[in-house]
C-alpha positions in Angstrom: -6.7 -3.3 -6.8 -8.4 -0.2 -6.7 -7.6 1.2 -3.7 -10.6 4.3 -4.2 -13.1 1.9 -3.7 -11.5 -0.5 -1.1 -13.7 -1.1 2.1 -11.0 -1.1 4.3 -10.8 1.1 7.9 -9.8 3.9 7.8 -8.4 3.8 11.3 -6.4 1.0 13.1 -8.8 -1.9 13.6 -7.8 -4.8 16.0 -7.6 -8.5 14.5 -7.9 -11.8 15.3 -4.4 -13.2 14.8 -5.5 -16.8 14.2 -7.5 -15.7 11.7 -5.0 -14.2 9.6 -2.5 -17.0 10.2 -5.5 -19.5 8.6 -4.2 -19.8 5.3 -0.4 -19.4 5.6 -0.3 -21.6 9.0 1.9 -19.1 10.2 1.4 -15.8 11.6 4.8 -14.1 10.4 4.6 -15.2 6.9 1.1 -13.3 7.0 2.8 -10.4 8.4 5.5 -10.7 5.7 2.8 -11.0 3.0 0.7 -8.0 4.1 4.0 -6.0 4.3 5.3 -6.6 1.0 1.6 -5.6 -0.2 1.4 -2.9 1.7 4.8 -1.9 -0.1 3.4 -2.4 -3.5 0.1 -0.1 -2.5 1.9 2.4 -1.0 4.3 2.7 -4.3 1.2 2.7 -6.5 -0.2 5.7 -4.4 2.9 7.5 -4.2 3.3 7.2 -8.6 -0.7 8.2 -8.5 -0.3 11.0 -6.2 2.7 12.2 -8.5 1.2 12.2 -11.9 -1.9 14.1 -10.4 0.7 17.0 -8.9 3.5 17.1 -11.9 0.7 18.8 -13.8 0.4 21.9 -11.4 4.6 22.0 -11.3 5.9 25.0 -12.5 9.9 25.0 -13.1 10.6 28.8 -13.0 8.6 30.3 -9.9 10.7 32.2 -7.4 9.4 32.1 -3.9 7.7 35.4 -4.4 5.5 33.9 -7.2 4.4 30.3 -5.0 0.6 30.7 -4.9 -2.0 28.1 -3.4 -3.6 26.1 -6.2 -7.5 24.7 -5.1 -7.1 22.0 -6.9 -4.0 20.5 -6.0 -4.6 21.1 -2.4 -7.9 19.4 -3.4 -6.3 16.4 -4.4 -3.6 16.3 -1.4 -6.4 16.2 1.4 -8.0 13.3 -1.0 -5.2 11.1 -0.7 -4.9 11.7 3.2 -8.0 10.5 3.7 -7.4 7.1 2.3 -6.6 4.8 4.3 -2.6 3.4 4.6 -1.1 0.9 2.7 -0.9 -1.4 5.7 -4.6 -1.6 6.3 -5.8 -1.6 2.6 -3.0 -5.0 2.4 -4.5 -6.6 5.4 -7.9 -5.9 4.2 -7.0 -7.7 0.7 -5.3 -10.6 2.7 -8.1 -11.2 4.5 -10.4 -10.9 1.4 -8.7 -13.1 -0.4 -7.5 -11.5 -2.9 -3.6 -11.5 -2.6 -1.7 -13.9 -4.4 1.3 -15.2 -3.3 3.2 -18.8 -3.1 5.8 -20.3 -1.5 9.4 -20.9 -2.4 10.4 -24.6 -2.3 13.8 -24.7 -0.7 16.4 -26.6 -3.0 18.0 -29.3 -1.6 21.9 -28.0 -0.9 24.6 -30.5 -2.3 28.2 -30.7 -1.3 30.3 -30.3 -4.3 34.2 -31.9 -3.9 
């Protein structure tokens, strides 16, 4: 997903629980579903973020020689206006557009 264009809030939006328990029938495995999308989005932004910033890294300034670069805080200020992970995965959940299935449980046998 690209999260650049996503029309999720920005800022904490109440929900309707019964509607995000609709297709899972259950409210926690919705919960657990967003979470472990919101993990995935916020891993994605963390790897974006630090490509963006490695090429302004310098490995031999002294603290003397630590200037402000435009750019890079340019690009910090970007990222901490998007909105967080959690509310970009509930926005895909409710949009449809997460995939995720369920795990049969295998029938346990007694061995002798």
């Amino acid at each position: 997903m690209d999260y650049k264009k996503s029309k999720a809030p920005v800022n904490t939006v109440t929900r309707n629980i019964m509607d995000l328990c609709k297709d899972t029938g259950n409210i926690y495995e919705s919960v657990a579903i967003i979470g472990k999308r919101a993990n995935q989005i916020s891993q994605q932004i963390k790897d974006d973020l630090s490509k963006k910033l490695a090429e302004f890294a310098s490995y031999n300034d002294t603290l003397e020689e630590v200037f402000e670069n435009r750019e890079q805080i340019e690009i910090s200020r970007y990222y901490e206006k998007l909105p967080k992970p959690s509310l970009l995965a509930t926005q895909e959940f409710i949009e449809d557009k997460v995939y995720w299935r369920e795990q049969k449980e295998q029938p346990q046998t007694i061995l002798d």
